[in-house]
Structure formats: structure tokens, C-alpha cells
PDB file of N, CA, C and O in Angstrom:
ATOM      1  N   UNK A   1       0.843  -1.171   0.000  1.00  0.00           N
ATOM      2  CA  UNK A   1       0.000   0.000   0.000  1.00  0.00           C
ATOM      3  C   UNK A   1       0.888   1.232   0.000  1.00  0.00           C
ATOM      4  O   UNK A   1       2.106   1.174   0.169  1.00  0.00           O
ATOM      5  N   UNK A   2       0.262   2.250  -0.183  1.00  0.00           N
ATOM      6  CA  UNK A   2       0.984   3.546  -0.210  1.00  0.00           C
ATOM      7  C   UNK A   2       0.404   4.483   0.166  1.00  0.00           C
ATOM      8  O   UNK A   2      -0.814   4.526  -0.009  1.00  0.00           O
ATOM      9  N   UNK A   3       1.149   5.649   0.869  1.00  0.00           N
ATOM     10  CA  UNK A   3       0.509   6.458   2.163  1.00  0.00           C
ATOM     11  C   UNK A   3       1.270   7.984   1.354  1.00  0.00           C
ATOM     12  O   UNK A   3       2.424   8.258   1.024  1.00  0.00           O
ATOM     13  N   UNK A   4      -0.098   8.752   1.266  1.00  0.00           N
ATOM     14  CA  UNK A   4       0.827   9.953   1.570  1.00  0.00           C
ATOM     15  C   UNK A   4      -0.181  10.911   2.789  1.00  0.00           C
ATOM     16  O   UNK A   4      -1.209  10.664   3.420  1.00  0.00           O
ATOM     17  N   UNK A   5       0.596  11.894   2.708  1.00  0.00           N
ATOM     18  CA  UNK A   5       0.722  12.835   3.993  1.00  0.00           C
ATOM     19  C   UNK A   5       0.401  14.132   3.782  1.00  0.00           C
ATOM     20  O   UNK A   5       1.394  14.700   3.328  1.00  0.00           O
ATOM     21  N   UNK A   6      -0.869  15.152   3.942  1.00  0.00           N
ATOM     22  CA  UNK A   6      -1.018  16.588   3.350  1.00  0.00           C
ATOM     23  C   UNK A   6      -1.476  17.030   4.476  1.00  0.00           C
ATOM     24  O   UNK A   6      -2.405  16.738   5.230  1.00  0.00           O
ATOM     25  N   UNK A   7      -0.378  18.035   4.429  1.00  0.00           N
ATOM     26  CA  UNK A   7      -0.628  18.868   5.843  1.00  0.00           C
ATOM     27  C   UNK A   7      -1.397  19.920   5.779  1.00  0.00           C
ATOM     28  O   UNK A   7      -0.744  20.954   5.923  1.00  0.00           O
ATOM     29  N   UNK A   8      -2.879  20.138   5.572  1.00  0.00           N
ATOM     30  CA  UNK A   8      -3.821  21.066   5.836  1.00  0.00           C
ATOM     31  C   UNK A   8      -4.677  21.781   6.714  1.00  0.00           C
ATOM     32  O   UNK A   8      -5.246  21.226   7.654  1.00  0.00           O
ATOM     33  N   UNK A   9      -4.795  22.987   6.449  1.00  0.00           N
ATOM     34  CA  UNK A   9      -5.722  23.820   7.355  1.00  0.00           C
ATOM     35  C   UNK A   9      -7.219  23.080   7.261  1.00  0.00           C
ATOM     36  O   UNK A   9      -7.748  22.744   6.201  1.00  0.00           O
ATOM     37  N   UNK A  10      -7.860  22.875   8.758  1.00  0.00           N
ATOM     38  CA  UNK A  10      -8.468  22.494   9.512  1.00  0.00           C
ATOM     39  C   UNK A  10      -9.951  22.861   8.329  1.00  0.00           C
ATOM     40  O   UNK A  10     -10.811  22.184   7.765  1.00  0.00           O
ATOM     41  N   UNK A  11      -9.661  24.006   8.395  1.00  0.00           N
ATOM     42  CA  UNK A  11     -11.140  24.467   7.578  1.00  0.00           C
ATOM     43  C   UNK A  11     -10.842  24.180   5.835  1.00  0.00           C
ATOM     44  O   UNK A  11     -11.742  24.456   5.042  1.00  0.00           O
ATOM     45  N   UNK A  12      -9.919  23.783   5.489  1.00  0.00           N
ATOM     46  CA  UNK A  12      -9.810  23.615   3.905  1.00  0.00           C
ATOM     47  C   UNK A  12     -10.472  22.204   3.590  1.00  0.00           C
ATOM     48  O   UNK A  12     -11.092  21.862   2.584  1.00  0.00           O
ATOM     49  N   UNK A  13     -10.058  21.238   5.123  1.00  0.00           N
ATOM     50  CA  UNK A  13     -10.077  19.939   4.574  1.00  0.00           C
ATOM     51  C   UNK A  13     -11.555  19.999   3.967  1.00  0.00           C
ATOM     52  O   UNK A  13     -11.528  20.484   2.836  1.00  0.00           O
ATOM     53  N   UNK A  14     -11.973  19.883   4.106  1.00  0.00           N
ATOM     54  CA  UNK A  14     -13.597  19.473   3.284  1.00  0.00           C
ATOM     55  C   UNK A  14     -13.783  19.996   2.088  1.00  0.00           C
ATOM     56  O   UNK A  14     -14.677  19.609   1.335  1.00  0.00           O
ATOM     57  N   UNK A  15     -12.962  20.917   1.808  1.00  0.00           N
ATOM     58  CA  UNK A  15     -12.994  21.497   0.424  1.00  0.00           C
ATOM     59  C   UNK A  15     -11.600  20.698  -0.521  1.00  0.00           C
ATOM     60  O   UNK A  15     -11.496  20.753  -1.746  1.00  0.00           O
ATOM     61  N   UNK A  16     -10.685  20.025   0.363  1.00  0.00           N
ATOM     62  CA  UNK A  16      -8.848  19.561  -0.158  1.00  0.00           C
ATOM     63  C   UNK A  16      -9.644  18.211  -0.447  1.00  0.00           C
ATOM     64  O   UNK A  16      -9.827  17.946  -1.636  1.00  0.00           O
ATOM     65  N   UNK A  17     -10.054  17.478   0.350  1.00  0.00           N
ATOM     66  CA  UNK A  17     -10.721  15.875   0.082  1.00  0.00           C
ATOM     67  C   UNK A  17     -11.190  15.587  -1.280  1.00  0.00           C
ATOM     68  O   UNK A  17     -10.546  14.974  -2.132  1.00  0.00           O
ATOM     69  N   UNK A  18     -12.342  16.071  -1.409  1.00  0.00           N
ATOM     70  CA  UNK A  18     -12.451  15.464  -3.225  1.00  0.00           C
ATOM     71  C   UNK A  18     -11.791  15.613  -3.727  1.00  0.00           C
ATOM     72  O   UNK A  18     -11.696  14.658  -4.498  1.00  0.00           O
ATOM     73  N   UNK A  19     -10.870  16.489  -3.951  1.00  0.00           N
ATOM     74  CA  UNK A  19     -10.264  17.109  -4.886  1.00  0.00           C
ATOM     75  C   UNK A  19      -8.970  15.976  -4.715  1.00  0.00           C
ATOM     76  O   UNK A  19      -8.667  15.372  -5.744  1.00  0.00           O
ATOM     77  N   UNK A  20      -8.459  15.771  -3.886  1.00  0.00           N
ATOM     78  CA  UNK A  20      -7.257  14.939  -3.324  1.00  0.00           C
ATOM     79  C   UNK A  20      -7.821  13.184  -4.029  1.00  0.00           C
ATOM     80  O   UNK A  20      -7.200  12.308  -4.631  1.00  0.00           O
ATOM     81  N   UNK A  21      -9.257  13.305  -3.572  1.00  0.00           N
ATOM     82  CA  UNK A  21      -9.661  11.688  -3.809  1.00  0.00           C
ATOM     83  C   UNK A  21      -9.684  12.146  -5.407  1.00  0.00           C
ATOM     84  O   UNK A  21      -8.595  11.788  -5.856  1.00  0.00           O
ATOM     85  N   UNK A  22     -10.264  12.622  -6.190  1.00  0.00           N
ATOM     86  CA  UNK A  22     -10.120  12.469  -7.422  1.00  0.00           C
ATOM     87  C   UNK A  22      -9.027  12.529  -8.148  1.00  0.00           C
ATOM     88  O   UNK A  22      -8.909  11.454  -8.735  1.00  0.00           O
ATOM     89  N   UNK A  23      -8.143  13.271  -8.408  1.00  0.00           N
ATOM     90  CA  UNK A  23      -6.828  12.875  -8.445  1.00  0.00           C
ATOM     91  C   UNK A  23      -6.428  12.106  -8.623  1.00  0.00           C
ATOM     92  O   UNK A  23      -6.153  11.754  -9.771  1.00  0.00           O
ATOM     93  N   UNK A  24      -6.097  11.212  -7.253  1.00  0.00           N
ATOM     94  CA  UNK A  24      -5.831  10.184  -6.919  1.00  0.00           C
ATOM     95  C   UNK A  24      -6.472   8.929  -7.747  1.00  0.00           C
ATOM     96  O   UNK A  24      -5.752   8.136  -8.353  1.00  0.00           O
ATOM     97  N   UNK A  25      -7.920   8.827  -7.714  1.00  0.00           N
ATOM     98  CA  UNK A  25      -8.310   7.990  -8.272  1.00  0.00           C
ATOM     99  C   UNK A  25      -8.397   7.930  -9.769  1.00  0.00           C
ATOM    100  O   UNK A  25      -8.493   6.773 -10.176  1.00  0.00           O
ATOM    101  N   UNK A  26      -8.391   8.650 -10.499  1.00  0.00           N
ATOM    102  CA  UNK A  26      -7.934   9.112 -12.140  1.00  0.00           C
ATOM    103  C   UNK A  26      -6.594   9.549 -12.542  1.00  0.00           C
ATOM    104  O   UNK A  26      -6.453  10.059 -13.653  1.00  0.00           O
ATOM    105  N   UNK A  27      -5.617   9.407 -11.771  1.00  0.00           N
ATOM    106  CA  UNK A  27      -4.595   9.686 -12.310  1.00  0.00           C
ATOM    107  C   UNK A  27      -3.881   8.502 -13.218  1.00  0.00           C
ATOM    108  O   UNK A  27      -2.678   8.557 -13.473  1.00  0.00           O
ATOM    109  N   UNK A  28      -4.648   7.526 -13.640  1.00  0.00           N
ATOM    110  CA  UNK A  28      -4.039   6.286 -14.382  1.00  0.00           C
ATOM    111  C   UNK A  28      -5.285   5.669 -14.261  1.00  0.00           C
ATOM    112  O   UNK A  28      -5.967   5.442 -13.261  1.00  0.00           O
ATOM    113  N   UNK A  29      -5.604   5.263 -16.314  1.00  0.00           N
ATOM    114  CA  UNK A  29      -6.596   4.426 -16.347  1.00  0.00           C
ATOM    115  C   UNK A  29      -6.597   3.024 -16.236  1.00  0.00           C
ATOM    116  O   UNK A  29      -6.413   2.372 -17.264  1.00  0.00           O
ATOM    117  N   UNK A  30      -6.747   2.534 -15.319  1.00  0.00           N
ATOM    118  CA  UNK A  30      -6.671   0.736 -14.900  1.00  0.00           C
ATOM    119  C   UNK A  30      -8.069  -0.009 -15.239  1.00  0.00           C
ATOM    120  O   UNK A  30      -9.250   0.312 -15.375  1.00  0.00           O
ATOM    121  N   UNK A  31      -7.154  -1.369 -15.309  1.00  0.00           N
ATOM    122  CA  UNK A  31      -8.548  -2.196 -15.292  1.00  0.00           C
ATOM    123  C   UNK A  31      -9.595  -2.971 -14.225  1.00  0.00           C
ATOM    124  O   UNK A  31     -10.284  -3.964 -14.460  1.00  0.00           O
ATOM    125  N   UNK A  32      -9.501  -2.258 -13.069  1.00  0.00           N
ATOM    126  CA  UNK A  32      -9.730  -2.483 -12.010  1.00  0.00           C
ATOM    127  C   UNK A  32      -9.965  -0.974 -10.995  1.00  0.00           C
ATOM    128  O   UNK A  32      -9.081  -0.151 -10.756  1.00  0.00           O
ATOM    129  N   UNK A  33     -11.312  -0.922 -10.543  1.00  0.00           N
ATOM    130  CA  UNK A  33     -11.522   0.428  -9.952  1.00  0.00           C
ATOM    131  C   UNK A  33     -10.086   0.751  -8.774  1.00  0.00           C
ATOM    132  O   UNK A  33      -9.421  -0.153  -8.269  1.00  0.00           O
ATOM    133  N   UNK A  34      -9.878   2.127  -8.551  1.00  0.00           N
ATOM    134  CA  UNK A  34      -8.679   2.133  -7.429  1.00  0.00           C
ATOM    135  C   UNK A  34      -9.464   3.205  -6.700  1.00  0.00           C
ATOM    136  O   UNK A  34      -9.910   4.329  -6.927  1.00  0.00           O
ATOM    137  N   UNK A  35      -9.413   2.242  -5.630  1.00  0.00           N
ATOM    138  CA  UNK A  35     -10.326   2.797  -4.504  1.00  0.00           C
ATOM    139  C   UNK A  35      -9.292   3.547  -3.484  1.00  0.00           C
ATOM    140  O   UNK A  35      -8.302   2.933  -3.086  1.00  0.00           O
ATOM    141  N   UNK A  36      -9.610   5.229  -2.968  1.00  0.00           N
ATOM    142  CA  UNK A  36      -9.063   5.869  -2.087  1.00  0.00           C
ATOM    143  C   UNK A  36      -9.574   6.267  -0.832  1.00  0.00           C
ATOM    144  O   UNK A  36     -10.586   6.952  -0.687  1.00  0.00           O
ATOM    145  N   UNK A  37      -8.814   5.799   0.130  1.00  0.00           N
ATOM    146  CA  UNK A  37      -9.158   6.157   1.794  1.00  0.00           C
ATOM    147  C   UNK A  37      -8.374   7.406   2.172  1.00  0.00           C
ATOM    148  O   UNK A  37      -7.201   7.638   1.880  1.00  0.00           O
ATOM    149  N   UNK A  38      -9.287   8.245   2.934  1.00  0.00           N
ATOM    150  CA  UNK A  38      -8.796   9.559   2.935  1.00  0.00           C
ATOM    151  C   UNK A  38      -9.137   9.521   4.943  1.00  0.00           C
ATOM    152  O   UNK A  38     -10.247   9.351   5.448  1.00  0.00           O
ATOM    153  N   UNK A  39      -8.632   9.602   5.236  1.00  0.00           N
ATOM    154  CA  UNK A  39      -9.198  10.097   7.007  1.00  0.00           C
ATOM    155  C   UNK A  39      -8.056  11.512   7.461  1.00  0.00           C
ATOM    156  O   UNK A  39      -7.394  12.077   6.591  1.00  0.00           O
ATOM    157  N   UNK A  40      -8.016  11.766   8.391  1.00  0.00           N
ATOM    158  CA  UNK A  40      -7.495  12.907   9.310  1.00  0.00           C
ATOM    159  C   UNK A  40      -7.453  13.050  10.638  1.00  0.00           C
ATOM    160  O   UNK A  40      -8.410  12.832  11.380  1.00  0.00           O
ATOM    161  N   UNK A  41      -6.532  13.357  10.930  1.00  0.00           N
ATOM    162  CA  UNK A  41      -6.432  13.799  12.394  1.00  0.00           C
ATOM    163  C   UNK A  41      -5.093  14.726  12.808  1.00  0.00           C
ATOM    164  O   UNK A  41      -4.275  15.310  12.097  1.00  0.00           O
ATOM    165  N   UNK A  42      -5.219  14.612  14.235  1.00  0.00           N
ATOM    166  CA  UNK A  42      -4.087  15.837  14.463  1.00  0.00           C
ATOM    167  C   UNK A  42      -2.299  15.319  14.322  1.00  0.00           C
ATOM    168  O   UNK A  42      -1.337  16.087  14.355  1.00  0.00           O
ATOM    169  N   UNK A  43      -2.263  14.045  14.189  1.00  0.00           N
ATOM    170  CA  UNK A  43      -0.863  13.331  13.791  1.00  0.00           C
ATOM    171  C   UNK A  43      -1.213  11.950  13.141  1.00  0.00           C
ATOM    172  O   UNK A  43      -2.254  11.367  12.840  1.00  0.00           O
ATOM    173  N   UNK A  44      -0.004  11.716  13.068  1.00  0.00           N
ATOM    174  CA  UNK A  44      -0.403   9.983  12.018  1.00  0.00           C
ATOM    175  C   UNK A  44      -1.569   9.080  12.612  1.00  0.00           C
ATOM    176  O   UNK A  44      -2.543   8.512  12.118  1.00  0.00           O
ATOM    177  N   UNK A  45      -1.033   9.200  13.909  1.00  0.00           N
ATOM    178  CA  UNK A  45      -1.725   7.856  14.769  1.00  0.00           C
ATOM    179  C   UNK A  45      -3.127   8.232  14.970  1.00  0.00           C
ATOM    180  O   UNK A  45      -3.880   7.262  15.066  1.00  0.00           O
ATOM    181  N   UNK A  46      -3.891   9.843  15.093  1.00  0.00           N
ATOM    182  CA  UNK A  46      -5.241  10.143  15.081  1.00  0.00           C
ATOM    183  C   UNK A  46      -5.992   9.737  13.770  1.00  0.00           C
ATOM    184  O   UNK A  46      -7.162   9.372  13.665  1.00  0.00           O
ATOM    185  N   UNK A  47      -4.833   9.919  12.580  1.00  0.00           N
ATOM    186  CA  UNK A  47      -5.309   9.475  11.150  1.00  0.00           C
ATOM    187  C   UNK A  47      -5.365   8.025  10.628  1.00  0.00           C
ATOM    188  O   UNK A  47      -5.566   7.690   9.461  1.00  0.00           O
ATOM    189  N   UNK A  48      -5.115   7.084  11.873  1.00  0.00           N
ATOM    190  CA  UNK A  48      -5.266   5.708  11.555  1.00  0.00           C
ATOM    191  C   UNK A  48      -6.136   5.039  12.455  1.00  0.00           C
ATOM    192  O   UNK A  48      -6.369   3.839  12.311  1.00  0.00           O
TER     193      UNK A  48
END
């Protein structure tokens, strides 16, 4: 699996999320849907 890390203002996230999940999920057409998990918190371990 592969993890990345975006360090955002509190009030952006809800507006950074789709935008981050789409991206993500269209950046390469596969033959198999690629499904993205997005969560948050105040350090790694709140975000898992």
C-alpha cells in the first residue's frame, strides 16, 4: 500500500478531500476500480 501525507488547514479539509480523492483515483486508467481512503487527524496515529 501507499501512504501519503497533506498537511492542511483544519477548515480547507472538506474542500482539499475530493479534490485529493479524485486525483488520486484518475490519475491512471486501470482495469480495475482504485479505490481511495482519505481520514485525518491531528498526527499519524489520530489518522489511523
Amino acid at each position: 500500500h501507499d501512504e501519503l501525507v497533506f498537511d492542511v488547514l483544519k477548515t480547507e479539509l472538506d474542500a482539499l478531500t475530493p479534490l485529493i480523492r479524485n486525483e488520486m483515483e484518475s490519475a491512471h486508467q486501470l482495469s480495475v476500480p482504485l479505490v481511495v481512503d482519505i481520514s485525518s487527524g491531528n498526527n499519524w496515529l489520530e489518522a489511523h
